[in-house]
C-alpha positions in Angstrom: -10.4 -50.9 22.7 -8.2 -54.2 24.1 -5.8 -52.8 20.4 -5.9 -49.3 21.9 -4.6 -50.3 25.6 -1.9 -52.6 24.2 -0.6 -49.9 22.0 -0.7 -47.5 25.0 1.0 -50.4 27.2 3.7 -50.6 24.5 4.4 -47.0 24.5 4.8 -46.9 28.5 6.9 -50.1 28.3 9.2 -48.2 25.7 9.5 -44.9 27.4 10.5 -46.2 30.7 13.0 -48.8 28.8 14.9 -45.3 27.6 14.5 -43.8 31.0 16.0 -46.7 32.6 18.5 -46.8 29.7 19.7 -43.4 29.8 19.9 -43.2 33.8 22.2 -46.4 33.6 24.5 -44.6 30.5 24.2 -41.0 32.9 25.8 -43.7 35.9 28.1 -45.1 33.6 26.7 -48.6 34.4 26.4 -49.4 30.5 28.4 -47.8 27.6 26.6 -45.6 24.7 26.9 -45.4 21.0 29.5 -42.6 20.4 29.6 -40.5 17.1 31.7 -37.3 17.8 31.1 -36.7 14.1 27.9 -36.3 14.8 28.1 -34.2 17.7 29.5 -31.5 16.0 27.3 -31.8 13.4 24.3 -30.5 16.1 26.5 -28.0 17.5 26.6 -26.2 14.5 23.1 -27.3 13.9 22.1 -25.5 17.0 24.3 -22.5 16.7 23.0 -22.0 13.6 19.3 -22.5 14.7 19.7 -19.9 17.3 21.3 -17.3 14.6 18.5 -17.7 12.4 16.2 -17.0 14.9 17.8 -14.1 16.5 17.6 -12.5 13.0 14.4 -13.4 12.2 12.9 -11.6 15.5 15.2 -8.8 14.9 14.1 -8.5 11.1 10.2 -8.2 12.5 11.0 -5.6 14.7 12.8 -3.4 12.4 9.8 -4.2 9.7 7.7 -3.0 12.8 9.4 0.2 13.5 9.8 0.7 9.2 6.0 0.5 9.1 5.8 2.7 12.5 8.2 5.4 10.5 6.0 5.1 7.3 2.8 5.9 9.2 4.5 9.3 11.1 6.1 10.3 7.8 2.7 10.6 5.8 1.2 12.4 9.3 4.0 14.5 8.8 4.2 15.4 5.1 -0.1 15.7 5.2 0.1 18.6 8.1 2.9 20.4 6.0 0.6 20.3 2.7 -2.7 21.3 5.0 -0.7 24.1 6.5 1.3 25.6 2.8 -0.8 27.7 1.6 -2.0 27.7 -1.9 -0.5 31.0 -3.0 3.0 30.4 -2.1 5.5 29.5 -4.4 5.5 25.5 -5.0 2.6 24.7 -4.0 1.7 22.1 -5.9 5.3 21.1 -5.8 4.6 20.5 -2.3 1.9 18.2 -2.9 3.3 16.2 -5.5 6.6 15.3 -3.5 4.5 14.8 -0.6 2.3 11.7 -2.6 6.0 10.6 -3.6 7.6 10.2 -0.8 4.1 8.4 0.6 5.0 6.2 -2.7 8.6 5.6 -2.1 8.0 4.3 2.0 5.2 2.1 0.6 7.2 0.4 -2.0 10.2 0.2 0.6 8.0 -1.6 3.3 6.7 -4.2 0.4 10.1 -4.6 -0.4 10.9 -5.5 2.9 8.2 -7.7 3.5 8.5 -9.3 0.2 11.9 -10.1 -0.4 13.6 -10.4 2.8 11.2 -11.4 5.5 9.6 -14.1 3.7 12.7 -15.7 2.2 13.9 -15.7 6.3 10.8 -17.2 7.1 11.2 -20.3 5.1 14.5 -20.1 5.7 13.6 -20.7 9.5 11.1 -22.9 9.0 13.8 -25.5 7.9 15.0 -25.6 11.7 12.1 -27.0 14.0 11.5 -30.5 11.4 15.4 -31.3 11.3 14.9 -30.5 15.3 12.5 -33.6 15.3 14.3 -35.9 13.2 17.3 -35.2 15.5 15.3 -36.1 18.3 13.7 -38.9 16.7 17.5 -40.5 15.9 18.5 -39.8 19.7 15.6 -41.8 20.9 16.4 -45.1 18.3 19.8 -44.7 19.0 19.1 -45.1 23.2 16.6 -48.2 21.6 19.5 -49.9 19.7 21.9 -49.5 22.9 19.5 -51.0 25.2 19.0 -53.9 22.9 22.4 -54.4 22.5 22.9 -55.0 26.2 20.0 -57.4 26.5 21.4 -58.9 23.6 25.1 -59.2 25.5 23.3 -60.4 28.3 21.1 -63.0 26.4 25.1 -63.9 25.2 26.5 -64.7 29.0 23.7 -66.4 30.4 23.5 -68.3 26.6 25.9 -70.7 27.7 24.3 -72.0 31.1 20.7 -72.2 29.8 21.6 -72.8 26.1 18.6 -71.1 25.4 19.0 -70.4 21.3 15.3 -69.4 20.9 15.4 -66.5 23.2 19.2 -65.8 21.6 17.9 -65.6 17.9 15.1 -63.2 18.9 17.3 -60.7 20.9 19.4 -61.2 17.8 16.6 -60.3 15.6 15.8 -57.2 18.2 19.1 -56.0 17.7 19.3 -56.2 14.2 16.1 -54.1 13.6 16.8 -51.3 16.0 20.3 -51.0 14.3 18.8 -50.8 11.1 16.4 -47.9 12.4 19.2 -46.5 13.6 21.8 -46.5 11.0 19.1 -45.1 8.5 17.8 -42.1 10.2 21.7 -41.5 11.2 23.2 -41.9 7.7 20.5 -39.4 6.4 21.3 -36.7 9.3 25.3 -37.2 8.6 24.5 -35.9 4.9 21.4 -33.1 6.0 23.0 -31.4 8.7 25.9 -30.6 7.2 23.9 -29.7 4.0 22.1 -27.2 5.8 25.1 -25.7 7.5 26.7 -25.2 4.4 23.5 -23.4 2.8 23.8 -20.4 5.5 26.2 -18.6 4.0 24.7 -18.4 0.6 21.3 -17.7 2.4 22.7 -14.7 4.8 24.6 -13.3 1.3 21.4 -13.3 -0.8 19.1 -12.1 2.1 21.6 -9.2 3.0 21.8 -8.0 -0.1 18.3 -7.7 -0.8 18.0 -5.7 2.0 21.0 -3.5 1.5 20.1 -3.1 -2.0 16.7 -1.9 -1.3 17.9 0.4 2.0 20.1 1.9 -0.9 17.6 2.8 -3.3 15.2 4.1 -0.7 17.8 6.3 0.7 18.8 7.6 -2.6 15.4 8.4 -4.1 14.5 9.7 -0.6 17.4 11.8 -0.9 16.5 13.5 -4.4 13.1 14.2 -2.6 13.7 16.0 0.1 16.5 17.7 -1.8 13.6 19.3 -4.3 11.5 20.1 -1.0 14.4 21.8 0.2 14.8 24.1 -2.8 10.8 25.0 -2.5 11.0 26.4 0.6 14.4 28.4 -0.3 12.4 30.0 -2.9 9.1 30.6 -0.6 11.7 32.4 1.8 13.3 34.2 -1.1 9.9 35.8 -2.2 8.8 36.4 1.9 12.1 38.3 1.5 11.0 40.4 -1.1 8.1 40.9 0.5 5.6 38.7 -1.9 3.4 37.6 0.8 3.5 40.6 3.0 0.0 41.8 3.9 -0.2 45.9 3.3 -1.7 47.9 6.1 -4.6 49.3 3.6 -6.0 45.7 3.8 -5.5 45.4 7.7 -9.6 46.2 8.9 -9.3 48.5 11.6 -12.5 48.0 13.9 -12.1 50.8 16.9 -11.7 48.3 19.9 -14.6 46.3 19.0 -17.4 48.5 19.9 -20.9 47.6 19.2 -20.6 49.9 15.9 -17.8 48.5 14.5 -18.7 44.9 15.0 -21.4 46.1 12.3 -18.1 46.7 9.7 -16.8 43.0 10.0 -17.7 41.3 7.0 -20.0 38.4 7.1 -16.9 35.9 6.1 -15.5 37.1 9.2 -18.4 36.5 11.2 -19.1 33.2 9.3 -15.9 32.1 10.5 -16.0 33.5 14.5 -19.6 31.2 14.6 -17.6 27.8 13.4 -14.7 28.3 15.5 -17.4 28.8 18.3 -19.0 25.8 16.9 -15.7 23.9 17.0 -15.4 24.8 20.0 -18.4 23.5 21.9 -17.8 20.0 20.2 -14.6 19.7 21.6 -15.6 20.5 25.1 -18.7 18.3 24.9 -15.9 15.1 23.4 -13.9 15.8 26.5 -16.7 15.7 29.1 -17.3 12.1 27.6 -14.0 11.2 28.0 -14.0 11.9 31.5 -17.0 9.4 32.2 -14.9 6.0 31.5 -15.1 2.8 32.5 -12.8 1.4 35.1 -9.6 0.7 34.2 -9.7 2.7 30.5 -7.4 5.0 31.2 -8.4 7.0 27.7 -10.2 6.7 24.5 -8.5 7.1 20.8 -9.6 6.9 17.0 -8.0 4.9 15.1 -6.4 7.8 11.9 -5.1 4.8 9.9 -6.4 1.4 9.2 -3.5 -1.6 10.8 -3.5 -5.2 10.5 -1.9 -7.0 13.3 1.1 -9.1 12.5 1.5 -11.1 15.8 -1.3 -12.9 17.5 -0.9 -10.4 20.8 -1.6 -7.2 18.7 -4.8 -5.8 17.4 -7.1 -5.2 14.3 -8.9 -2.2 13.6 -9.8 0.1 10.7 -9.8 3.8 10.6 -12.6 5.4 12.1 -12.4 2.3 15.1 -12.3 3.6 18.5 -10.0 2.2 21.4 -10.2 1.9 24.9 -6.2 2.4 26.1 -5.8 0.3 28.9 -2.6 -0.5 30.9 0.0 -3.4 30.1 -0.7 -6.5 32.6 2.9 -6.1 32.9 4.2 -2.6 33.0 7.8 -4.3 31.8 6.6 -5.4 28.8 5.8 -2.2 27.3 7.4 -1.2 24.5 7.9 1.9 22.9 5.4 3.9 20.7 2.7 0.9 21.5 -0.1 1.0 24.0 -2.3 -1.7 24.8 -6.1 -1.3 24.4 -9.4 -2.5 23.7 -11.8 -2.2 20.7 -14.7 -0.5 22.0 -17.5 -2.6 19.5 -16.0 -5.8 19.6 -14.1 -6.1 23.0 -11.0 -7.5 21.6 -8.0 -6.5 23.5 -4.1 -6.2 22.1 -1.2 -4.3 21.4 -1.1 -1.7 18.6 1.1 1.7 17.4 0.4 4.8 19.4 0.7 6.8 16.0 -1.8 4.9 14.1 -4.5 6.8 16.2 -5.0 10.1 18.3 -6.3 10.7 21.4 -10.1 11.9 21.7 
C-alpha cells in the first residue's frame, strides 16, 4: 500500500513538474527544445490522419447506402417476377436475370467489404498508436527541458555552495531524460516520414480496387438489364399481335349479378371472391392492432430481410422480427432511408434501414 502511494506521489510530482514547465516555456521564462524538422513531420502526420479518416467514414457510408441499394433492387426485381406472368414470352428469362442480378450486387458488396474497407481499416488503425508515441516523446521532451534548467541552475549556484554531490546527480538526471528523449525522437524522425510516404501507394492500391470492381459491376449490370430489356420488347411485340388478348367468347357474361346468375360463376371464381374476403378481414383486424400502441411507438414493422448492424448505435434483427418505430432523440440526426426503433421481444433500441422491413 506505502509502494502504491509513493508511485501515485511520483506521478503527481511529475505532472505538475510539466505543468509548471510548459506554463514557464508558454511565458517565455525558460527556452524549449526546438526541432522544426520535426514539426513538420506531425503536420503532415496530422493532415494525413485526418484524410484517412475522412475517407474511411465516407467509405462506410457509401458501403451503407450499396447494401441499402442491394436490398431495394432484389424487392424490386422479386415484385417484377411475382407480377410476369408465366405465359408471357421470357418468362423464365425473367427469373433467371432476376437471381443474377441478386448474384452480381452480392458479390459487389463482398467486394467492397473485402477488399477496400478492410485494407482502409488497418490502414487507419496505424494512426491512433503513432498518435501515442508522439505524445509520449512531447511529454520526455518537456522532462529533458526541465531538467536541463535545474541542471543550469544546480551550475550557477555550483560555485557559491560548491555542492558537487547535488551537481553529479542533476548531471546524472539530465543525462537519462536526454537519453529517453533522443531515442523515442530518433525513432519518430525515421516512422513518421515512413508513414507519410506509404499513402500514396496505399490511396493507389485502395482506389483501384474499388474502381476496378465499380467497373465490372457496372459492366455485367449492364449486359443484364440489356437482355431484360430485349424480353420485354418481345412481350410487347406479341401484345401487339395480339398473343395475350383475351376473346370476348371467354369473357362470362353474368346479367348484372342477379341471384340466378351468381349460380353460373364457377366455383374457382367463388373460391377466389371468399380469400380475397378472407384477406381482407385479416388486414383490417392487423390495423386495429396497430392503432392500440404504446406511448411513444409511433408504428409497428416486420422485419422482410434479416440485417446485422455494423455500428454499435444500429440494430440487430432477423426476418420475421418485429419493430416498434420510435422517433430520433434528436430529430437532426436522422438520416435518410433509416428510422430508429425498438425490438418488440427483446427491447433493444437502434437505428436500422426503412427498406429492410414494411410497415404492418
Amino acid at each position: 500500500m506505502a509502494e502504491k502511494g509513493a508511485l501515485l506521489a511520483k506521478s503527481v510530482q511529475k505532472h505538475a513538474g510539466r505543468a509548471k514547465e510548459k506554463i514557464l516555456q508558454n511565458l517565455g521564462k525558460v527556452d524549449r527544445t526546438a526541432d522544426d524538422i520535426f514539426d513538420e513531420h506531425i503536420n503532415n502526420f496530422n493532415r494525413q490522419y485526418n484524410n484517412a479518416n475522412k475517407l474511411q467514414k465516407e467509405f462506410n457510408n457509401y458501403i451503407r447506402c450499396v447494401r441499402a441499394v442491394q436490398s431495394a433492387s432484389k424487392s424490386l426485381m422479386d415484385a417484377i417476377c411475382e407480377i410476369y406472368e408465366p405465359q408471357w414470352s421470357g418468362y423464365d428469362s425473367v427469373l433467371t436475370q432476376a437471381q443474377a442480378t441478386d448474384a452480381l450486387w452480392q458479390e459487389f458488396s463482398h467486394k467492397l467489404g473485402d477488399q477496400v474497407l478492410v485494407p482502409l481499416n488497418t490502414y487507419t488503425g496505424q494512426f491512433p498508436e503513432m498518435k501515442k508515441k508522439v505524445e509520449k516523446r512531447n511529454r520526455k521532451l518537456i522532462d529533458y527541458d526541465s531538467q536541463r534548467h535545474s541542471f543550469q541552475n544546480l551550475q550557477a549556484n555550483a560555485s557559491k555552495r560548491k555542492d558537487d554531490v547535488k551537481l553529479t546527480k542533476g548531471r546524472e538526471q539530465l543525462e537519462e531524460a536526454r537519453r529517453i528523449y533522443e531515442i523515442l525522437n530518433t525513432e519518430l524522425h525515421d516512422e513518421l516520414p515512413a508513414l507519410f510516404d506509404s499513402r500514396i501507394l496505399f490511396l493507389v492500391t485502395n482506389l483501384q480496387t474499388l474502381f476496378a470492381s465499380e467497373q465490372v459491376f457496372h459492366s455485367e449490370t449492364s449486359k443484364l438489364y440489356a437482355e431484360l430489356e430485349a424480353i420485354v420488347d418481345k412481350l410487347a411485340t406479341d401484345s401487339q399481335r395480339g398473343s395475350y388478348t383475351l376473346k370476348k367468347s371467354e369473357i362470362p357474361y353474368y346479367n348484372n349479378f342477379s341471384d340466378n346468375a351468381l349460380k353460373i360463376i364457377p366455383d374457382s371464381v367463388k373460391n377466389k371472391q371468399n380469400a380475397n374476403y378472407s384477406n381482407q378481414t385479416n388486414n383490417t383486424s392487423i390495423r386495429a392492432k396497430t392503432n392500440d400502441l404504446p406511448p411513444g411507438v409511433l408504428y409497428r414493422v416486420k422485419a422482410t430481410y434479416s440485417y446485422q448492424k455494423e455500428d454499435a448505435d444500429e440494430l440487430n434483427f432477423e426476418v420475421g422480427d418485429i419493430i416498434r418505430v420510435i422517433e430520433y432523440d434528436d430529430p437532426e440526426d436522422q438520416e435518410e432511408g433509416w428510422l430508429m426503433g425498438e425490438k418488440e421481444s427483446t427491447g433493444e433500441k437502434g437505428l436500422f434501414p426503412a427498406n429492410f422491413t414494411r410497415q404492418i
